[in-house]
C-alpha positions as CSV (number, residue, x, y, z in Angstrom):
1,X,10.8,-11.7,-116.6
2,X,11.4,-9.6,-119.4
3,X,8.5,-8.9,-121.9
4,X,8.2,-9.8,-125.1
5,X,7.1,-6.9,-127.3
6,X,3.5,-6.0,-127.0
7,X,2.7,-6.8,-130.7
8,X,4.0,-9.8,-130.3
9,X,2.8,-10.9,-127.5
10,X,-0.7,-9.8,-129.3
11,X,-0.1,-11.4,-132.4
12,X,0.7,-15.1,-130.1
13,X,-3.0,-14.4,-128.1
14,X,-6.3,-15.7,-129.9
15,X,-5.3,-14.6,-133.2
16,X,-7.5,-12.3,-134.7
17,X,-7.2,-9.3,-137.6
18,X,-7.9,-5.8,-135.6
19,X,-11.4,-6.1,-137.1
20,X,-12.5,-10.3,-136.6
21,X,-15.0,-11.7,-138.8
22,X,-18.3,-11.5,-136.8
23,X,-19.9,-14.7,-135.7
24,X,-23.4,-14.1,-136.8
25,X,-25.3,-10.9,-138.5
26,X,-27.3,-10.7,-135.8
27,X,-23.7,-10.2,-133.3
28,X,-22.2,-7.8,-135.7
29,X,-26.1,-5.7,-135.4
30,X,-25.5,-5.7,-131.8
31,X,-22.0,-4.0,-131.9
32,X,-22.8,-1.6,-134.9
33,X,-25.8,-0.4,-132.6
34,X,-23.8,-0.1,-129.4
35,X,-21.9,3.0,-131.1
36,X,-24.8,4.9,-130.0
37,X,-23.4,4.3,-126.4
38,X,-21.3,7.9,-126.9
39,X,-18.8,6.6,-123.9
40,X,-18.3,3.4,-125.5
41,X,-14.6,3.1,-126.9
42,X,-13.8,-0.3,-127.4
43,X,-15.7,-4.1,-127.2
44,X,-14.1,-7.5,-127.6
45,X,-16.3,-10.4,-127.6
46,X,-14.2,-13.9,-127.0
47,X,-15.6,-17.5,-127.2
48,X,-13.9,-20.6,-126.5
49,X,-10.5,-18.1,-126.3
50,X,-11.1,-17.2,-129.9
51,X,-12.1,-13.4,-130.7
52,X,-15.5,-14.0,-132.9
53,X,-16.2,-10.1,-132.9
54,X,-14.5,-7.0,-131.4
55,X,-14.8,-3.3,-132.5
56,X,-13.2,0.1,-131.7
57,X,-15.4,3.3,-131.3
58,X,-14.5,7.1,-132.4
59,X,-11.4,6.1,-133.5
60,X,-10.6,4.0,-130.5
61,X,-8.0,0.7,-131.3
62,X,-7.9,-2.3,-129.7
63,X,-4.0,-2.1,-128.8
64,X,-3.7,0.9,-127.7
65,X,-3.2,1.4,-123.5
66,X,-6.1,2.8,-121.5
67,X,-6.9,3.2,-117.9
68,X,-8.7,0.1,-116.8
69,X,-9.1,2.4,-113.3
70,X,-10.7,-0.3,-110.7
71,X,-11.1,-3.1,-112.8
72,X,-6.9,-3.5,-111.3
73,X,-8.8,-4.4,-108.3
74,X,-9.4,-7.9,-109.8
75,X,-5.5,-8.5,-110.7
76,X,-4.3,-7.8,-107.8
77,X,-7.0,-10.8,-106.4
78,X,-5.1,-12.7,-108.7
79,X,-1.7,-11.5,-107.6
80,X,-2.6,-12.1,-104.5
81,X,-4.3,-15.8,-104.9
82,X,-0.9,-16.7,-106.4
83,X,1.0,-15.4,-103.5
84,X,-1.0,-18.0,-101.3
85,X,-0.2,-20.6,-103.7
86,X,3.4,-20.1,-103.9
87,X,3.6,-19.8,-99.7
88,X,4.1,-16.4,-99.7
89,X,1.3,-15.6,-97.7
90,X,-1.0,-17.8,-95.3
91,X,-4.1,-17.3,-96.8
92,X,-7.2,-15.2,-97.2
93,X,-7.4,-15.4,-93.3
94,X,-4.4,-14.3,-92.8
95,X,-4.0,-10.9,-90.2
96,X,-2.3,-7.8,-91.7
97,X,-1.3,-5.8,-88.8
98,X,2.4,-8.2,-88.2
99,X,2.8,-7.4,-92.2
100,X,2.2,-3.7,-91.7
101,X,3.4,-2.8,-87.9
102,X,5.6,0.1,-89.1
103,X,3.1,1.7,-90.9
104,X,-0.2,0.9,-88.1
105,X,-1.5,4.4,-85.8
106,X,0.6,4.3,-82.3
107,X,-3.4,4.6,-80.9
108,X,-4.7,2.1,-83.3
109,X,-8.2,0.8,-82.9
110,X,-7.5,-2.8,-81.4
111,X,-10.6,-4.0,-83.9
112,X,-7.1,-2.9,-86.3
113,X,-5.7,-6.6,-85.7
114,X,-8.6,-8.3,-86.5
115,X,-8.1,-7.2,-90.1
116,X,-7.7,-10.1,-92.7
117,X,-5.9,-10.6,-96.1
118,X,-10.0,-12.0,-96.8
119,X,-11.7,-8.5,-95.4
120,X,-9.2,-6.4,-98.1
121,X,-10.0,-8.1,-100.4
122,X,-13.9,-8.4,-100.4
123,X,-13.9,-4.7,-98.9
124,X,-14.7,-5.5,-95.3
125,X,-11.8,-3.9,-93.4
126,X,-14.4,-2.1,-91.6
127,X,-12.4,1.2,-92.0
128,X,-13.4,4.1,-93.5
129,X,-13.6,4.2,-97.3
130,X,-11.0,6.2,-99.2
131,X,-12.7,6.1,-102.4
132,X,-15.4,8.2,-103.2
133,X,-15.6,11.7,-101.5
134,X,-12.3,10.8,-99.6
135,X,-10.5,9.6,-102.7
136,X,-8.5,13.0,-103.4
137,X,-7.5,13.9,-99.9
138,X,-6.1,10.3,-99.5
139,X,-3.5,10.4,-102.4
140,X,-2.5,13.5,-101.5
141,X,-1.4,12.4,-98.4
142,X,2.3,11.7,-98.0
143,X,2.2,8.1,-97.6
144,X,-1.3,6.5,-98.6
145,X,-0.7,2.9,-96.5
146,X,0.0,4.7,-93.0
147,X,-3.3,7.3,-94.5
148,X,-5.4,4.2,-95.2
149,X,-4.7,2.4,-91.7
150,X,-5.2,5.4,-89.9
151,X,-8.9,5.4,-91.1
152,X,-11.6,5.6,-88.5
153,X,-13.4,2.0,-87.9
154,X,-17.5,2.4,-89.2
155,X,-17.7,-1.1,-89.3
156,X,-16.5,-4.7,-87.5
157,X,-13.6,-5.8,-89.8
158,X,-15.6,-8.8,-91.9
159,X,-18.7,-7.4,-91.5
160,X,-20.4,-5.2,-94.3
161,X,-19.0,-4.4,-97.5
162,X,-17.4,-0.5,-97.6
163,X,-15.7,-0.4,-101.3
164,X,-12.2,1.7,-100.8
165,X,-9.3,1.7,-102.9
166,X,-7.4,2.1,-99.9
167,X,-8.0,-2.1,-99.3
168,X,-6.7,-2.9,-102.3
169,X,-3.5,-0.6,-102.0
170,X,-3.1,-2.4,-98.7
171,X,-2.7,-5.7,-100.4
172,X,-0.4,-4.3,-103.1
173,X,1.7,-3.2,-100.2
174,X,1.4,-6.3,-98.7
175,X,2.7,-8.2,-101.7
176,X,5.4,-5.8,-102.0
177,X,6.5,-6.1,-98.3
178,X,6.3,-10.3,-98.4
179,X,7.8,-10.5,-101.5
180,X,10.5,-7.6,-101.1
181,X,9.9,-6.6,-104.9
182,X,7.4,-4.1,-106.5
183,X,4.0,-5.2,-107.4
184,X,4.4,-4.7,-111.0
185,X,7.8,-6.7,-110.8
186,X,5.5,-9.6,-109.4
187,X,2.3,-9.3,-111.7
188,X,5.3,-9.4,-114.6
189,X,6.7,-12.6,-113.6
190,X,3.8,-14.6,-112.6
191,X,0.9,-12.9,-115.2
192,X,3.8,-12.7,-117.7
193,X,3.5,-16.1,-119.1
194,X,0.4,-15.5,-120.5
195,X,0.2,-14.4,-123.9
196,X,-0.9,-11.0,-124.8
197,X,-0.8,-10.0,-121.2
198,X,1.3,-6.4,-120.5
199,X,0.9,-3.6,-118.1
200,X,1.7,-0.6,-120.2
201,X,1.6,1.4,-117.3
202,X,0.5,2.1,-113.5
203,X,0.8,4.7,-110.6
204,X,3.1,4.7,-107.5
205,X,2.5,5.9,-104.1
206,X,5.5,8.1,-102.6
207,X,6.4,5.3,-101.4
208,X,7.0,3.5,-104.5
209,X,4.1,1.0,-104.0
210,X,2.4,0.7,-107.0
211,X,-1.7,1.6,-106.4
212,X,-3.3,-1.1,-105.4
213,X,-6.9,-1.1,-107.7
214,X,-6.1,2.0,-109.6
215,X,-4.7,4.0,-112.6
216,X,-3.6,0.8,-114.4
217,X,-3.3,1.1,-118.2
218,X,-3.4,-1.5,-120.1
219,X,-4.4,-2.3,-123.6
220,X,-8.0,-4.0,-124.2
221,X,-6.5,-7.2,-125.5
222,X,-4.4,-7.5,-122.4
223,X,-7.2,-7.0,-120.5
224,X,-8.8,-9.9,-122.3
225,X,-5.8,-12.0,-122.6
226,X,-6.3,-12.0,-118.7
227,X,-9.7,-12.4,-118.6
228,X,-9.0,-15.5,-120.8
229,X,-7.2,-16.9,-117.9
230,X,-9.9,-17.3,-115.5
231,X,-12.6,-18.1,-118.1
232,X,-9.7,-21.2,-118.4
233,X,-9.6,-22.2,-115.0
234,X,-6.0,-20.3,-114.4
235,X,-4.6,-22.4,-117.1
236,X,-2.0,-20.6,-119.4
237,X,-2.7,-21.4,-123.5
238,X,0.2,-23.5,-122.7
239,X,-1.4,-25.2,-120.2
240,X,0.9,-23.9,-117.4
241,X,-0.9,-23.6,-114.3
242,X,-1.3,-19.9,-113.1
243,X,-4.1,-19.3,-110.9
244,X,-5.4,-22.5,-108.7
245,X,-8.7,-23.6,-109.6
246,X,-9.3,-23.2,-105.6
247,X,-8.4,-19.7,-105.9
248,X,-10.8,-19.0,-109.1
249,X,-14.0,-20.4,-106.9
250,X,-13.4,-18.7,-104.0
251,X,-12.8,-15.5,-105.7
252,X,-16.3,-16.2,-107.7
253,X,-18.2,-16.6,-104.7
254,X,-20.1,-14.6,-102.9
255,X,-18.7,-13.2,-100.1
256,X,-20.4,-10.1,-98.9
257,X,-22.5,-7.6,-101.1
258,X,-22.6,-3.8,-102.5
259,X,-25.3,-1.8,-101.1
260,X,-25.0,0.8,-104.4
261,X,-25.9,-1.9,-106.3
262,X,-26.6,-5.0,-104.5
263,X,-24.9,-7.4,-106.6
264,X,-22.7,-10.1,-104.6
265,X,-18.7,-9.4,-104.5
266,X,-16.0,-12.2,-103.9
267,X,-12.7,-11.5,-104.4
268,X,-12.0,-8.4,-106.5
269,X,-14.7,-9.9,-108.9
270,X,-18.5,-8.8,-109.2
271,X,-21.0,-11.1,-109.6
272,X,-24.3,-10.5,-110.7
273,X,-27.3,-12.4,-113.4
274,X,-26.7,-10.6,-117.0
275,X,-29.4,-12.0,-120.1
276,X,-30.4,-15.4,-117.5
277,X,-26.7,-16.0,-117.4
278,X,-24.3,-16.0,-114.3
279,X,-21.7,-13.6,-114.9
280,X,-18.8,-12.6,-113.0
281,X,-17.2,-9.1,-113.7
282,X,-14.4,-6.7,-113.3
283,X,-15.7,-2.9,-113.1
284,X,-13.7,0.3,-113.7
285,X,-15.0,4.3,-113.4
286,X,-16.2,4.9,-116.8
287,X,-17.0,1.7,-117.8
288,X,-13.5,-0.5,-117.8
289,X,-15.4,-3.9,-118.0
290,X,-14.3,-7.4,-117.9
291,X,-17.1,-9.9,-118.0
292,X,-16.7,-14.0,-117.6
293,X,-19.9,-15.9,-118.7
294,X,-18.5,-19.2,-117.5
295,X,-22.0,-21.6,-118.8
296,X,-20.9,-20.1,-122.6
297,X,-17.2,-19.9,-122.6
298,X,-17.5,-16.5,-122.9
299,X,-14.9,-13.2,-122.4
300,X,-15.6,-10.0,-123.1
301,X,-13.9,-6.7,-122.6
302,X,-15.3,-3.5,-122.9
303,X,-13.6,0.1,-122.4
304,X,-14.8,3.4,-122.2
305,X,-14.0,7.1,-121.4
306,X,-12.0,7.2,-118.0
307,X,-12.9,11.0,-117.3
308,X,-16.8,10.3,-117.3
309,X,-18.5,8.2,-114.3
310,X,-20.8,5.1,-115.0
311,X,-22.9,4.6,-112.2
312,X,-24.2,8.0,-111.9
313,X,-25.0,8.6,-115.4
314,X,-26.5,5.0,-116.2
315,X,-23.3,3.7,-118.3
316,X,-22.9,0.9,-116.1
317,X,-26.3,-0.1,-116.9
318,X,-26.1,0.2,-120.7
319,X,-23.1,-1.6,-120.7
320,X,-24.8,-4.7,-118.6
321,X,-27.7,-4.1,-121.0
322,X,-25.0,-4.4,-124.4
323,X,-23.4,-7.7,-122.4
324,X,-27.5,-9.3,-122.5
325,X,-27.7,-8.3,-126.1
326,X,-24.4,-10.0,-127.0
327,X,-25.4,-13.2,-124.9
328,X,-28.9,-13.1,-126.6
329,X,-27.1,-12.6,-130.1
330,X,-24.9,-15.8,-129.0
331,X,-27.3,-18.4,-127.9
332,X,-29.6,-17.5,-131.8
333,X,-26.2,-18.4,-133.1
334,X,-26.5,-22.0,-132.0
């Protein structure tokens, strides 16, 4: 499907000047204070998928691309969830070792066939991690599938959770074997439809498979414009049917959980209680940060700094902490 221009595909989502009108006093406060978060670039605050207060940092816009880095990991659950739904693949329980034979050690683990479409997704391959310490030495490898299979087992695939980038690159191959197109030619046609939604650009393996869960850029409305398609039930503005309803609840429960942070994970989605409310989130290093307040019909996207880790230097935390103030600032609206 061939995209309509960005800014036009901006100017048909949740219309909104680059600045919206704040809500409330008390809302606009809250994101005039959070420019003390120096990382901070961008925040969009959606409600009933209408912007009611957004804001761009240091000279940061609101259109411009930038490096949502894991928070990909979340669209390709979607991609994935509407692969099931079109009959392209089996399901989350589906095994991975007939999709990926040609690319599987010749003295593979046997625990290798066990592996699940489910266990990529909610990180429980049970092979070693290829993010973190090993994240460099994997992409330099020649071919990052084979790299990522050939992992050592420190786990029982479906047992704990081991975040790795190199699960979610499996699914993106996976798609791109099933479907015999590239990922991005998929998440085009069937994310396409919605309005506002564009992947500016994203990473390839040397194999040509785009990265599965990283080095994605994308604009922060886009990000929000598909944000705005969960918080909807997978329903389009539309009304076309995206993403199953089915798919959306499995993917926000809880399925296994981090140890770094204990919050619960389900399908590319965190989920974790931000200011009393269940929220469900999408997390990228630096602070790339989707967040889906279902109980107040609430989306809201916030970017930071790519080059600057959030865990590690309490970002993340701030960030959660700027979510509650913006939920607190919501309910003294009403």
């Amino acid at each position: 499907m061939i995209f309509l221009s960005l800014a036009l595909a901006i100017s048909m989502l949740l219309v909104s000047p680059v600045f919206a009108q704040d809500s409330t006093p008390l809302l606009a406060e809250v994101l005039e204070d959070a420019e003390r978060l120096e990382p901070l670039e961008t925040v969009i605050v959606a409600q009933n998928g209408e912007i009611i207060a957004e804001r761009g940092y240091n000279g940061h816009g609101l259109d411009a691309p930038t490096n949502i880095k894991s928070a990909s990991k979340t669209i390709i659950s979607a991609l994935v969830g509407i692969a099931i739904e079109k009959g392209i693949l089996d399901g989350a329980d589906q095994k991975i070792a007939p999709i990926l034979r040609d690319d599987l050690p010749s003295n593979a683990d046997a625990r290798i066939e066990d592996i699940t479409i489910g266990d990529l997704l909610t990180m429980r391959a049970g092979l070693e991690p290829t993010s973190g310490v090993n994240y460099g030495r994997w992409v330099a490898s020649d071919n990052w599938v084979r790299a990522a299979l050939s992992r050592p087992f420190v786990d029982d695939p479906g047992a704990g959770m081991l975040y790795s980038t190199g699960s979610s690159h499996l699914l993106s191959a996976i798609l791109t074997q099933q479907t015999g197109r590239s990922t991005l030619a998929n998440a085009r046609e069937w994310l396409g439809v919605v309005p506002g939604f564009a992947i500016a650009s994203w990473d390839r393996d040397p194999q040509g498979i785009y990265l599965g869960g990283n080095q994605m850029a994308m604009p922060p409305r886009s990000l929000l414009a598909f944000g705005e398609l969960y918080r909807s039930g997978g329903l389009a503005p539309d009304g076309t049917r995206v993403i199953s309803q089915a798919w959306i609840e499995q993917s926000w429960s809880p399925h296994t959980r981090s140890i770094r942070t204990g919050d619960s994970y389900g399908y590319g989605w965190f989920l974790r209680n931000i200011g009393g409310e269940d929220t469900r989130f999408a997390w990228g290093f630096g602070g790339q940060m989707l967040y889906i307040v279902p109980a107040l019909d609430l989306t809201v996207v916030m970017t930071s700094d790519e080059t600057t880790g959030a865990a590690n230097t309490g970002h993340r935390d701030d960030l959660h902490d700027l979510l509650a103030e913006i939920i607190a600032a919501i309910r003294d609206a009403k």
